[in-house]
Backbone as a ProteinNet text record, in pm:
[ID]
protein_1_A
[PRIMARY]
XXXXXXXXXXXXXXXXXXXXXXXXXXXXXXXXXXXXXXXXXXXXXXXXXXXXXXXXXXXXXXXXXXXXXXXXXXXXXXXXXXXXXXXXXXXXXXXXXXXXXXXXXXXXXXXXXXXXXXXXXXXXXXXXXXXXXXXXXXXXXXXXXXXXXXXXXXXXXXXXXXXXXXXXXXXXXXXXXXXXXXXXXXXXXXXXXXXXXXXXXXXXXXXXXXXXXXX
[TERTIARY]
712.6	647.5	510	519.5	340.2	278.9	403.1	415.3	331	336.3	303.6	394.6	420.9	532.5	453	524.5	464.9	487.7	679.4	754.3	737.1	888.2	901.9	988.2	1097.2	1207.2	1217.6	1288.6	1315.3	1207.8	1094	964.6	962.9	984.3	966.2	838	852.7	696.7	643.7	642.3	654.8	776.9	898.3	1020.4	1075.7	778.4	683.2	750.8	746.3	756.3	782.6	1012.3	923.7	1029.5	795.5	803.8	859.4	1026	1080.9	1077.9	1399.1	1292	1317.8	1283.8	1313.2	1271.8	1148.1	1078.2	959.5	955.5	867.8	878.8	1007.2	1072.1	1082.9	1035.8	1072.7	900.4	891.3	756.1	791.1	694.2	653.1	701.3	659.8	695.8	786.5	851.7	1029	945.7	1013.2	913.2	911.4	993.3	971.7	913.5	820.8	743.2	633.5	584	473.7	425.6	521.7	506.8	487.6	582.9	618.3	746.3	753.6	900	1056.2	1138.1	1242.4	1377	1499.8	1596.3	1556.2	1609.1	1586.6	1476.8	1344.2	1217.6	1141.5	1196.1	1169.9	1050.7	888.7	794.9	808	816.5	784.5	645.8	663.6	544.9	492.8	381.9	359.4	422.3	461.7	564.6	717.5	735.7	852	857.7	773.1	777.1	734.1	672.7	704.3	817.9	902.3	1046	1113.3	1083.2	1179	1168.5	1014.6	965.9	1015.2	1039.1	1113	1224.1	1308.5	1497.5	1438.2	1412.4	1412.1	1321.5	1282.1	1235.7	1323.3	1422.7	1503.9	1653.2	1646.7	1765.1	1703.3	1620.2	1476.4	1471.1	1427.2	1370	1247	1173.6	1016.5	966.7	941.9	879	893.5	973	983.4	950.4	934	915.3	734.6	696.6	503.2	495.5	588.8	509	534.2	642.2	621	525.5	471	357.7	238.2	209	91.9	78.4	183.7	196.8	144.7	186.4	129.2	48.3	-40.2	-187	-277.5	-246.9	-277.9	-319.6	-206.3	-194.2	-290.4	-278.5	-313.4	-325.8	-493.7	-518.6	-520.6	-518	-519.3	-398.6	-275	-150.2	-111.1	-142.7	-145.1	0.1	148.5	227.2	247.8	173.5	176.2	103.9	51.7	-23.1	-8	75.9	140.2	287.8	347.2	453.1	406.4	291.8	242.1	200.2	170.2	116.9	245.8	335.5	536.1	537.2	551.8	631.8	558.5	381.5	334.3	370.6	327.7	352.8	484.9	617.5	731.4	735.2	619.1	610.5	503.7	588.2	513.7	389.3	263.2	164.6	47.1	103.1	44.7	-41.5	-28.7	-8.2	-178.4	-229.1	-437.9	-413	-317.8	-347.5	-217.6	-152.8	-107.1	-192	-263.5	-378.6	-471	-479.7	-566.1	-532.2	-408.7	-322	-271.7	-271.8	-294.1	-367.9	-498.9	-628.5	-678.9	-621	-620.3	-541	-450.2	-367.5	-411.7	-486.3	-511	-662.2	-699.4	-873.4	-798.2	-704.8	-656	-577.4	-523.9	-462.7	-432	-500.5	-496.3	-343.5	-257	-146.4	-19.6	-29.2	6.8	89.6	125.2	152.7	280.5	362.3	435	322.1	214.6	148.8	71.9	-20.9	-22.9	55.7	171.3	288.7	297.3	242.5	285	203.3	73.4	-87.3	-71.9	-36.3	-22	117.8	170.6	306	227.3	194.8	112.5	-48.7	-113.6	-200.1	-151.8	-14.6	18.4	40.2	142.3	169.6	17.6	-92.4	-242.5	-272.8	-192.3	-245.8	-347.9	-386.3	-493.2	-438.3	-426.7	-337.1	-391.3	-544	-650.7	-596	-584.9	-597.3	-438.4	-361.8	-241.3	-200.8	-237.2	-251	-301.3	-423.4	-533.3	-429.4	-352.8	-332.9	-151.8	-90.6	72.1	-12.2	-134.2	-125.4	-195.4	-281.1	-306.4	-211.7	-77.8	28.1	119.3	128.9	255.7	209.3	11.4	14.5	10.9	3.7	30.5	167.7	303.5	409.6	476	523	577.3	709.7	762.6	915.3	937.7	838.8	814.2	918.4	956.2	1085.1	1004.1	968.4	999.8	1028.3	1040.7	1129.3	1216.1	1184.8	1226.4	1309.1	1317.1	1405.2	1419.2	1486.3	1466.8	1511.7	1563.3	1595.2	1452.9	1333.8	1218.2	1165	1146.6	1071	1007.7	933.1	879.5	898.9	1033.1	1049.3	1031	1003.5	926.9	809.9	752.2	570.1	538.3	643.8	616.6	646.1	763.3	782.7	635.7	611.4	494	387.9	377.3	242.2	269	379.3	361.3	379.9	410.3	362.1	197.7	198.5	25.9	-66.1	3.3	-57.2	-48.4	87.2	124.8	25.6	47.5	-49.2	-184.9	-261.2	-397.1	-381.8	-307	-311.1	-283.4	-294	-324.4	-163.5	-111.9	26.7	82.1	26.9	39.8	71.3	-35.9	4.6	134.8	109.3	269.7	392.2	423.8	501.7	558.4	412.1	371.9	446.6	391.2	487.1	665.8	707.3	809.2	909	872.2	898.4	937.9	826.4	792.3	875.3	891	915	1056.8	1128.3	1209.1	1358.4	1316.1	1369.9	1346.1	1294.4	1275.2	1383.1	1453.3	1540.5	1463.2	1350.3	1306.2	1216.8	1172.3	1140.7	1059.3	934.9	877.5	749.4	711.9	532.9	468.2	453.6	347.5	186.6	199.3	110.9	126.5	270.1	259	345.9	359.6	407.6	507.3	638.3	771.3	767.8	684.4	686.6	672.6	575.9	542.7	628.7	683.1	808.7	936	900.7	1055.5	1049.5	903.1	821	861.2	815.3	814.2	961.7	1105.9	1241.4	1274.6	1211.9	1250.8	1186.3	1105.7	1074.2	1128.2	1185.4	1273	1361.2	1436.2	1556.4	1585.2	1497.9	1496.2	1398.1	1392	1364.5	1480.7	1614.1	1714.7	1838.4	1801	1862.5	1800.7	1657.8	1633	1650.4	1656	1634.6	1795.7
5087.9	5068.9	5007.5	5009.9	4957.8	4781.9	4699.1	4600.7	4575.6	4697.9	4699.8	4720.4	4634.3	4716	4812	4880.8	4974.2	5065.4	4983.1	5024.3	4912.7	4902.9	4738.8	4710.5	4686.1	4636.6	4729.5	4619.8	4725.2	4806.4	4754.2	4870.2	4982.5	4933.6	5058.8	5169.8	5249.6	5312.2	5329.8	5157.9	5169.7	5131.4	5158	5158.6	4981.2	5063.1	5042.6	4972.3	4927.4	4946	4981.8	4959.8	5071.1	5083.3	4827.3	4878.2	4885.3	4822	4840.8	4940.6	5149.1	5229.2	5359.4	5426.5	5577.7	5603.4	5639	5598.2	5746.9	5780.8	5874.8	6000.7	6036.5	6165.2	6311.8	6240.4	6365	6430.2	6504.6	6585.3	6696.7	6671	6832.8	6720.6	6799.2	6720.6	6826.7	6725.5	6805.9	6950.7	6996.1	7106	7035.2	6902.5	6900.1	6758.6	6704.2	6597.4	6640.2	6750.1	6717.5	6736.5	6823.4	6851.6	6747.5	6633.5	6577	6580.3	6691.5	6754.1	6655.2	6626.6	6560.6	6661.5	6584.8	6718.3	6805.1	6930.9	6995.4	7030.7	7039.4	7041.7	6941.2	6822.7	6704	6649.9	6656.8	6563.6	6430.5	6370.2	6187.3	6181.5	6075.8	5995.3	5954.8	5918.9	5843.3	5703.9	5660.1	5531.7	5587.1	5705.2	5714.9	5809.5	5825.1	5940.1	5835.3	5685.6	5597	5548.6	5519.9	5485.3	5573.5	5714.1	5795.2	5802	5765.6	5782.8	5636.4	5546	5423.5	5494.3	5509.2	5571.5	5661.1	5728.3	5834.4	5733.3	5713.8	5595.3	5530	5450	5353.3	5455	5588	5694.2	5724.1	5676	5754	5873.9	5901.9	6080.8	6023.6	6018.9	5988.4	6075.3	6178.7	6318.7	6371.2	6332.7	6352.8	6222.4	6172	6021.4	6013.5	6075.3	6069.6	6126.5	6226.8	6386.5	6294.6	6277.4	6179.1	6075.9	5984.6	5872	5945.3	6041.8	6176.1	6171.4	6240.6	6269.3	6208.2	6074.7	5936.1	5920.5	5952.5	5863.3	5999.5	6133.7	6254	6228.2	6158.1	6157.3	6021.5	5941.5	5781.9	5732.2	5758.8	5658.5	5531	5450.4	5306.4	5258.2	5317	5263.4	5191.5	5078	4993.4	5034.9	5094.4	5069	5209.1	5300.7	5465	5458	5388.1	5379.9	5339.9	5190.3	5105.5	5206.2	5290.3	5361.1	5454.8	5528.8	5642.4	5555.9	5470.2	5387.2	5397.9	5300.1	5307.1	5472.6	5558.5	5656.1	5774.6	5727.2	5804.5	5760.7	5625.9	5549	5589.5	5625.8	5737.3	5887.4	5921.3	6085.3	6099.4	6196.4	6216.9	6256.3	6123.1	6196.2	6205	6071.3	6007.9	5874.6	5819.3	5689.5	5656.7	5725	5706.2	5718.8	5828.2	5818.8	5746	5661.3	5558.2	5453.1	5417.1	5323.4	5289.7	5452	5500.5	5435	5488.7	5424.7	5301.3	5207.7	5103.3	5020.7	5039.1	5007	5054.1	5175.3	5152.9	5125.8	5065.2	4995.9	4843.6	4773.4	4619.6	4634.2	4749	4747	4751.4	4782.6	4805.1	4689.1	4617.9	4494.7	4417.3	4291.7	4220.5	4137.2	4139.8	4084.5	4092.3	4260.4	4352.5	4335.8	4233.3	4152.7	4240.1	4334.6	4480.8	4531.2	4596.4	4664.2	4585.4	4485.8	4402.5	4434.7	4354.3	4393	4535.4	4656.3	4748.8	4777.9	4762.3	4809.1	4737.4	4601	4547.8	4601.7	4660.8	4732.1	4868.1	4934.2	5040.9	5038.1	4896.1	4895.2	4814.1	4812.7	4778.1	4930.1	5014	5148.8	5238.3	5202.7	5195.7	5168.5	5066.4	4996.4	4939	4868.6	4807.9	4642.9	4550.6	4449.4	4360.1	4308.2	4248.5	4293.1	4382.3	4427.5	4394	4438.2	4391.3	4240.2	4168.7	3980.6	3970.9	4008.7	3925.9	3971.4	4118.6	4119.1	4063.4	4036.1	3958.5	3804.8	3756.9	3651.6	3584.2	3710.5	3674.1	3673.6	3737.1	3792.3	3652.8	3637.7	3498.7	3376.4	3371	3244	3224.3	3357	3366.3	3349.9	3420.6	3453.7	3398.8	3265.5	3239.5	3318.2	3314.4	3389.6	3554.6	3660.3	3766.8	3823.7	3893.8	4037.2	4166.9	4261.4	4387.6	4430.9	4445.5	4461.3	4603.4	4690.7	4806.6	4850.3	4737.5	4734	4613.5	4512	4368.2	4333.5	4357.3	4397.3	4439	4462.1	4398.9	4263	4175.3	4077.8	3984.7	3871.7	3782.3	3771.3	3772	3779.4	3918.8	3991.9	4075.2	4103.9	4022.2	3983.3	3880.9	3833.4	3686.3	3789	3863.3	3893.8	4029	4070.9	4181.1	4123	3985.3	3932.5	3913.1	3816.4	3758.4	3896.6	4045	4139.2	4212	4185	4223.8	4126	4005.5	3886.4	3915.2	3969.9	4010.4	4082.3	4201.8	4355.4	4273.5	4176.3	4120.9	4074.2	4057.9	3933.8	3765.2	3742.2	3636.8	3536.3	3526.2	3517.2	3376.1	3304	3148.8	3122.7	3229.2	3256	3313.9	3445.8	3476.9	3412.2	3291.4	3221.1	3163.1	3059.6	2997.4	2992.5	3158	3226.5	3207.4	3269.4	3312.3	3131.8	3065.8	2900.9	2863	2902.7	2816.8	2870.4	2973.5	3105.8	3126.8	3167.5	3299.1	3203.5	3131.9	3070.6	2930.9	2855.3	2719	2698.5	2724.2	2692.5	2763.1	2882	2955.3	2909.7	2926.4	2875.8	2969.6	2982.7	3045.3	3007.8	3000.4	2971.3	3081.5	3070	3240.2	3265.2	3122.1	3104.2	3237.3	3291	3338.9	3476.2	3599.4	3711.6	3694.8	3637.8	3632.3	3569.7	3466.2	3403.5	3506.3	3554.3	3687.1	3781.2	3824.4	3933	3845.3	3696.6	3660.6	3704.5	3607.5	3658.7	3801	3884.5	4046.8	4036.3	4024.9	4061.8	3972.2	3872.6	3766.5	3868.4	3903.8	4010.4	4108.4	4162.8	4309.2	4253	4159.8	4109.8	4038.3	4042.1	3978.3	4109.5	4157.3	4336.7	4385.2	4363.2	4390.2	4336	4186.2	4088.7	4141.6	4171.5	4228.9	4347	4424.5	4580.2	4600.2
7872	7742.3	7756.2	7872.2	7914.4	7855.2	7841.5	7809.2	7678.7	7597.4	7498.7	7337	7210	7156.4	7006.1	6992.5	6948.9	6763.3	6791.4	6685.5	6610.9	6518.5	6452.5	6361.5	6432.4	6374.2	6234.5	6147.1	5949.7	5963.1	5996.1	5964.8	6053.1	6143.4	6247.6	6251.9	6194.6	6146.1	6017.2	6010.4	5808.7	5817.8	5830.8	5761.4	5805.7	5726.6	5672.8	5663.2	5768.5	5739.6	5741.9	5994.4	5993.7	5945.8	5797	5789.7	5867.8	5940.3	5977.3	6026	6200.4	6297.6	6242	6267.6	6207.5	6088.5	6067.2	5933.4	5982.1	5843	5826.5	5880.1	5869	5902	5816.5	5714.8	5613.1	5585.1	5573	5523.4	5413.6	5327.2	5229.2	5090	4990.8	4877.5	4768.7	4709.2	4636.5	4531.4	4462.3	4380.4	4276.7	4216.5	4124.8	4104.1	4251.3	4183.3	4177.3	4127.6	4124.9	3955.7	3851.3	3766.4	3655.8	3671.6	3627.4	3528.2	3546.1	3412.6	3449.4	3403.3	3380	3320	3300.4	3346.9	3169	3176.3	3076.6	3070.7	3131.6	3102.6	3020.3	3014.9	2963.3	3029.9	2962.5	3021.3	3032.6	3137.6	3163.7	3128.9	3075.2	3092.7	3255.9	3311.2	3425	3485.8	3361.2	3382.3	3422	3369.2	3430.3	3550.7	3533.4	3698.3	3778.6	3770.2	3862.3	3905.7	3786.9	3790.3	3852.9	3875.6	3931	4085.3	4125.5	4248.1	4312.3	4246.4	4331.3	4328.8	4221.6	4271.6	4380.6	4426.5	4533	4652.5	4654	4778.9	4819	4717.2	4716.4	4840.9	4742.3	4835.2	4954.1	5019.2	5085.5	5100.2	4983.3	4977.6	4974.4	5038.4	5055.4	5041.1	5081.9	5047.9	4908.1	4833.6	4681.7	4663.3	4641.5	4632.7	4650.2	4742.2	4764.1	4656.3	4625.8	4534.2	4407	4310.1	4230.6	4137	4291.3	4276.9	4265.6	4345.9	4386.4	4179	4162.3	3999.7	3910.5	3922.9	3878.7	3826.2	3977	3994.9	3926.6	3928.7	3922.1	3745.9	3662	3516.1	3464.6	3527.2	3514.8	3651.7	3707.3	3799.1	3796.6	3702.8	3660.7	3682.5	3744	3743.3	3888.5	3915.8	4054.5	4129	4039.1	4088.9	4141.5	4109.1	4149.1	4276.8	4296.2	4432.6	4487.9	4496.9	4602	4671	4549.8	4562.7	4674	4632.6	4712	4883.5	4887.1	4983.2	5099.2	5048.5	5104.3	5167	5036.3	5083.6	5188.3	5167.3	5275.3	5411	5412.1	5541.4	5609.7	5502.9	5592.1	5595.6	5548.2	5617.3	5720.7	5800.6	5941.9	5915.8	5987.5	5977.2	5908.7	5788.6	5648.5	5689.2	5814	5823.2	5747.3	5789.9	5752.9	5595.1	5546.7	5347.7	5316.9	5399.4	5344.7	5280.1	5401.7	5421.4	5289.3	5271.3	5129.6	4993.2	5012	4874	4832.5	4962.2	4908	4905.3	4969.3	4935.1	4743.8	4717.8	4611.9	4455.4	4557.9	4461.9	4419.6	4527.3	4568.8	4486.3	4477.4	4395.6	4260.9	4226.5	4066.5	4027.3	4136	4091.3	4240.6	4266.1	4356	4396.8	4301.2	4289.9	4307.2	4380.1	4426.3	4528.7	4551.9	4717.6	4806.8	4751	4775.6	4869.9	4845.8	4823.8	4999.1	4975.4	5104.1	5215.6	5218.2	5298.3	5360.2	5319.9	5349.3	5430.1	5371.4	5406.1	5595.8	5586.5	5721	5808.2	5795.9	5841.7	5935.4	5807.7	5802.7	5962.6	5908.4	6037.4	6144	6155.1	6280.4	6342.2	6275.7	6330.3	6387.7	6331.7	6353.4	6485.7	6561.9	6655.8	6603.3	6468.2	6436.2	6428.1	6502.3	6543.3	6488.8	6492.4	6360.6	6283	6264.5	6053.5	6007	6097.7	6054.1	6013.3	6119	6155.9	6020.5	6007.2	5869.8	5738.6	5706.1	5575.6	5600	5695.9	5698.2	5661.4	5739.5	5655.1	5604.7	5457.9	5340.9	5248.5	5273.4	5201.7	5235.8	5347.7	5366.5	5374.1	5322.7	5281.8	5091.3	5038.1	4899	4893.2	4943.8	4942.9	5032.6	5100	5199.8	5219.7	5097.3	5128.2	5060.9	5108.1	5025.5	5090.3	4979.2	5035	4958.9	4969.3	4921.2	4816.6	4715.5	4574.5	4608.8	4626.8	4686.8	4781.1	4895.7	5012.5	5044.9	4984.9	4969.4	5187.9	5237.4	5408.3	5472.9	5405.2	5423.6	5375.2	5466.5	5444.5	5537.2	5487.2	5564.9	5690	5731.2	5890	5978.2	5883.1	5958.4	5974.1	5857.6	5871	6012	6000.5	6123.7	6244.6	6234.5	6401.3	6416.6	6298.2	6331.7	6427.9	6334.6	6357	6499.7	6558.4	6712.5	6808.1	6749.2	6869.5	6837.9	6741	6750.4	6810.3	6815.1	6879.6	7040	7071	7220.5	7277.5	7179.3	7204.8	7230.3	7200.5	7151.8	7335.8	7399.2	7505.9	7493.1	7335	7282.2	7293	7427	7468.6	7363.3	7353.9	7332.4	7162.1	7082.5	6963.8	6946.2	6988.4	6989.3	7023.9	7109.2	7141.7	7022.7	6968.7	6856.6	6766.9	6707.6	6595.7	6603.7	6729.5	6745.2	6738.2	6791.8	6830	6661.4	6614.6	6445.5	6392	6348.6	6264.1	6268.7	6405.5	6415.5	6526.8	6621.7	6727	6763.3	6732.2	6778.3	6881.1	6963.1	7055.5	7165.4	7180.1	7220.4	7330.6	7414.5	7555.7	7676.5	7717	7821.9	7836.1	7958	8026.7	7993.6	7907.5	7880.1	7987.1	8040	8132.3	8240.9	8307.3	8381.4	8349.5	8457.3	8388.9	8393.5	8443.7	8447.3	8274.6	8210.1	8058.1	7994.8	8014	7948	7910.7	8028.8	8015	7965.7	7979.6	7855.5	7710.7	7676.2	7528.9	7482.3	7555.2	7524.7	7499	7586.2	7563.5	7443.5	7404.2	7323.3	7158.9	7175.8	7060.3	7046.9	7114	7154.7	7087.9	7162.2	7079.8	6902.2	6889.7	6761.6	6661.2	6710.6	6664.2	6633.1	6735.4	6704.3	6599.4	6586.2	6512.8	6350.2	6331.7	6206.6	6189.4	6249.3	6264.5	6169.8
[MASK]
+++++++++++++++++++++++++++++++++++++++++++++++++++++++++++++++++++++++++++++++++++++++++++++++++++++++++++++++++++++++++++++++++++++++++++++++++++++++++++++++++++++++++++++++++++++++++++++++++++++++++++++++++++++++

């Protein structure tokens, strides 16, 4: 693995996030999110074709679930929660990870408070390999939110912002932070010289393993 990690626990890739692992498997969108129609040929409103695009996220149909929020934002761009939605469910289709990115950048310009929406965006640029960008938005989010969960997949949360952060800290070289984290956070019984590579390679299994404890 090139003493590098790459996945991430619940998120995994995204599941986001990935974002806890096995995330972002589904591609193409359902036929019927994009219309917006409801059973009988019943038009939703945009509020409810949000509501429908969480139930199907929630089942993870993500791919009906993008098409949905897509819908949304298509009817009423002003709707912060059509875009944080679209943000999630791209981040689990193969391939989205850059117009994940998109969507919830513009969800956070429509409403800063969004803190779902955060969470994901940093899930999202870890799967990036963007290990800065991830670090800075887990913790603008977990010093607003110390104890954030997800609303959506409440088996996302905070401790997976903390364990993100101490392998993007890993990935960085930045051994001592990552310890840091993991010591404070996750293990305080937890123990290694990160000074040298045998510490190192504890650190690394000590994240593996507790990848597995959340996962």
């Amino acid at each position: 693995m090139n003493n590098r990690l790459s996945g991430f626990g619940r998120v995994g890739a995204l599941r986001l996030i990935p974002l806890c692992a096995g995330a972002f498997l589904l591609i193409g969108l359902a036929a019927c999110g994009k219309g917006g129609g409801g059973e009988e040929g019943v038009r939703l409103t945009p509020r409810e074709i949000i509501a429908r695009g969480w139930e199907r996220f929630e089942a993870m149909d993500y791919a009906a679930a993008l098409g949905d929020f897509e819908s949304a934002i298509g009817l009423n761009e002003t709707l912060s929660d059509a875009w944080n939605g679209a943000g999630w469910s791209a981040g689990r289709v193969t391939g989205r990870l850059g117009e994940a990115e998109g969507y919830f950048a513009g969800c956070l310009q429509r409403d800063t408070t969004r803190y779902d929406a955060l969470g994901g965006w940093a899930f999202v640029a870890y799967q990036l390999q963007n290990w800065t960008g991830a670090i800075s938005k887990a913790d603008s989010l977990l010093h607003r939110r110390p104890g954030w969960r997800f609303l959506h997949q409440p088996t996302v949360d905070f401790h997976d912002l903390r364990l993100m952060t101490a392998a993007a800290y890993y990935n960085l070289g930045d051994f001592e932070t990552a310890l840091d984290i993991i010591v404070t956070y996750l293990n305080p019984a937890f123990e290694a010289d990160v000074s040298t590579p045998a510490g190192r390679r504890e650190l690394l299994d000590e994240i593996e393993r507790l990848r597995q404890v959340y996962g």
